[in-house]
N, C-alpha and C positions, 0 to 999 in steps of 0.2 A: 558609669557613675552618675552623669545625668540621669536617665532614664532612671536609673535605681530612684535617686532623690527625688525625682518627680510621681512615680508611683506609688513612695510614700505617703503621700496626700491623700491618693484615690482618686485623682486626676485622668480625664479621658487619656487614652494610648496617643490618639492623633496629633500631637502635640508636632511640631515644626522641628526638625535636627538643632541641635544646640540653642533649644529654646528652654529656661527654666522659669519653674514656678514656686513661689513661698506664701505661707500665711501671714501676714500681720492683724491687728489688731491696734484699733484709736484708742488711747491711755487718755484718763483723764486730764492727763497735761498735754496732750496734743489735740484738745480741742478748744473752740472759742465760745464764747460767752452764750452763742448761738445753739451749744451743744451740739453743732457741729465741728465736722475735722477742721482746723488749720493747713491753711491749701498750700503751707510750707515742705507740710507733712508727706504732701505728692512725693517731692523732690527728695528728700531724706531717706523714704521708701528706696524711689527706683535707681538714687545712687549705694544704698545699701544693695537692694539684690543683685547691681551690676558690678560690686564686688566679689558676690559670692560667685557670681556666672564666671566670672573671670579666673578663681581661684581654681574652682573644678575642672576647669577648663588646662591648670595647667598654669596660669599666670597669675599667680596670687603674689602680696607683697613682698616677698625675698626675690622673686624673680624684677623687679622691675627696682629693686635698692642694687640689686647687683649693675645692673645694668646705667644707671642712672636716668631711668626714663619715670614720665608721669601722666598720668590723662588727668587734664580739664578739664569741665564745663566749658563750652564758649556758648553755646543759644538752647533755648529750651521754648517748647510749643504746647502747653498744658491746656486737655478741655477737661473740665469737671461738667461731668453731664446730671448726675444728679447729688443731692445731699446726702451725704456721711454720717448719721450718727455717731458720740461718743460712744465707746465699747463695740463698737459694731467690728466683725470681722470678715474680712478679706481676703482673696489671693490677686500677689502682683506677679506679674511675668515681665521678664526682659528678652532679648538678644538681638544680636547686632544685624542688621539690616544691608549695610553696604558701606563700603571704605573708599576714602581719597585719601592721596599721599599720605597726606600728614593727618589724619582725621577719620571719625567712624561715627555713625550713627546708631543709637541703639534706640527699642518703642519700646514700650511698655503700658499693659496694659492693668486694671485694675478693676476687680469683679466682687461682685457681695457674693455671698451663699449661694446664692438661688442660679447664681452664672450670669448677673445684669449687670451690665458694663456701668461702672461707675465713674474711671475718667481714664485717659487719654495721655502718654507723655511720649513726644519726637525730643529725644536731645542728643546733640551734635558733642562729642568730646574731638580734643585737641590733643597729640600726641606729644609732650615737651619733655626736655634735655635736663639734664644737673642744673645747667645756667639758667631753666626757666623758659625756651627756646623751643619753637615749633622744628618737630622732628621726624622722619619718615617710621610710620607704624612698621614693625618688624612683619617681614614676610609668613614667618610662621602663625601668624593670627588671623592674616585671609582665609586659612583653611578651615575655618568655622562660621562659616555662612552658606546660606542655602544655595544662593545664586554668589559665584566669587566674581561675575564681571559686573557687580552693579553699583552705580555710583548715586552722585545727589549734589543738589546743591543747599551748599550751607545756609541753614537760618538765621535770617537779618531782620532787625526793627531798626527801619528807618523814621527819625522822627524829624519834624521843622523846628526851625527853630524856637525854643522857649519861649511865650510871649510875656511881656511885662504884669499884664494881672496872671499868672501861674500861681496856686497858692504854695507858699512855702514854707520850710523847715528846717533847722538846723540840730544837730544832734552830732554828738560824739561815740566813734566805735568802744561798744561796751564789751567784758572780758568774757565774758558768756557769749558773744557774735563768734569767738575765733576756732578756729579749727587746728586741729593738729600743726598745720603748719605757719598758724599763727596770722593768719588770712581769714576777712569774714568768712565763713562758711555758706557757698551758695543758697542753699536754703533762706538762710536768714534776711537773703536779698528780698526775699517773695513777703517776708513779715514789714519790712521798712516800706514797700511798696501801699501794703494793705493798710499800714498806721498812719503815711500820707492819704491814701484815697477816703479813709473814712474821716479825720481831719479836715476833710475839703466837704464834707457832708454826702460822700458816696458810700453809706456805709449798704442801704441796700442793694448797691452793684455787685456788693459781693459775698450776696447769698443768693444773686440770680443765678439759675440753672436752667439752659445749660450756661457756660461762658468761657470765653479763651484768652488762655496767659501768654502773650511774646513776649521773651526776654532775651535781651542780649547781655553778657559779659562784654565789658568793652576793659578794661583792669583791674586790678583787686585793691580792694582797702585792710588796712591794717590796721592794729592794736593805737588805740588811742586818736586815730585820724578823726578830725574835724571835716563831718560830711553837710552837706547839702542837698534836702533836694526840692523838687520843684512836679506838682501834677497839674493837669490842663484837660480841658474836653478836648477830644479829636475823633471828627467822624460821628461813628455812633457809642464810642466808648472813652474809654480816660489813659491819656500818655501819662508817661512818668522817668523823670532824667533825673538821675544822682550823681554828684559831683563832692569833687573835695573843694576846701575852701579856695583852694587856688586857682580853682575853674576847670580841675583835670575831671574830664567825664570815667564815669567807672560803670554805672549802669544805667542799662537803657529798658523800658516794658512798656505794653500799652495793656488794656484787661476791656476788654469787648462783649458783650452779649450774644450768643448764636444767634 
């Protein structure tokens, strides 16, 4: 069935075992004022086609409501190497890389027309329980990777502590952030980052090409929470810690220059 959906395109044969490919296309509302993509949009992508891979695969949502399991997001490693036009069209590819217990890795990559690598995504999902709860990924899904003894270490952004001039912001989770389960929608984390850094006067940081996204999930925020957050130089590029008002950290990124 893969193979079928991927020959549909007219995609090379060489294609990797359980590896798929989809077209998308930048909609006027998924771009910025720049007329380019919204580097949200990365993220939105490659968790959209790592549902489809998943579904083909055999493990689409009845299979995982019966069960009572769920994947995460916990870290993600974005390069956008060049710029996106609006309307511009694309193929994204996904598949999964390598597994720890409770955890998988999938890449994905992201190509114009002509087959020129436009950007880059490592992200690490987290396999959790009814209760929300890190959980051992079922046996039966090792069987769909190239290499099944290969492992990895989880993607972390470690940051210092927050300095007193940080420029900061306060804002409330609005009803267009939520997702299905009522939780900001990852994505949405990568637009609150982008609306602090250009607020701080880095708005040309982020239409430098190439350049790379660390982010960690460290909790979720919800419907109506009173967030915080706070961006600083570090290095050669700009951290970024969000927090609720209470001081509970939620997200963690830094956004760097190649």
């Amino acid at each position: 069935m893969i193979g079928e959906a991927n020959e549909e395109l007219d995609l090379p044969a060489d294609l990797l075992p359980y590896r798929i490919v989809r077209p998308y296309r930048v909609r006027f509302d998924e771009a910025a004022s720049t007329e380019t993509i919204r580097t949200a949009v990365y993220l939105v992508w490659a968790a959209d086609v790592a549902w489809q891979h998943s579904t083909l695969l055999g493990f689409g949502r009845d299979w995982y409501s019966e069960r009572g399991l769920f994947w995460l997001v916990r870290a993600v490693r974005l390069d956008v190497l060049v710029p996106l036009k609006t309307y511009s069209g694309v193929f994204v590819t996904t598949q999964v890389v390598a597994y720890r217990r409770i955890a998988a890795r999938r890449q994905s990559e992201v190509r114009d027309a002509a087959g020129e690598l436009v950007a880059t995504l490592s992200i690490d999902w987290v396999m959790t329980n009814e209760r929300g709860m890190p959980t051992r990924v079922p046996d039966e899904m090792r069987e769909f990777i190239a290499d099944k003894s290969a492992t990895f270490e989880m993607l972390k952004v470690e940051l210092p502590a927050t300095p007193p001039d940080a420029a900061e912001g306060t804002f409330r989770v609005r009803r267009r952030d939520l997702d299905p389960l009522d939780h900001v929608n990852n994505s949405v984390y990568i637009d609150y980052l982008e609306e602090a850094l250009e607020a701080a006067g880095q708005g040309p940081l982020l239409t430098t090409t190439p350049r790379r996204y660390e982010i960690d999930f460290v909790a979720s925020a919800g419907r109506g929470d009173l967030l915080v957050d706070r961006t600083w130089p570090l290095d050669d590029g700009w951290a970024y810690r969000l927090t609720r008002d209470d001081g509970k950290e939620i997200f963690r990124g830094r956004v760097t220059p190649i």
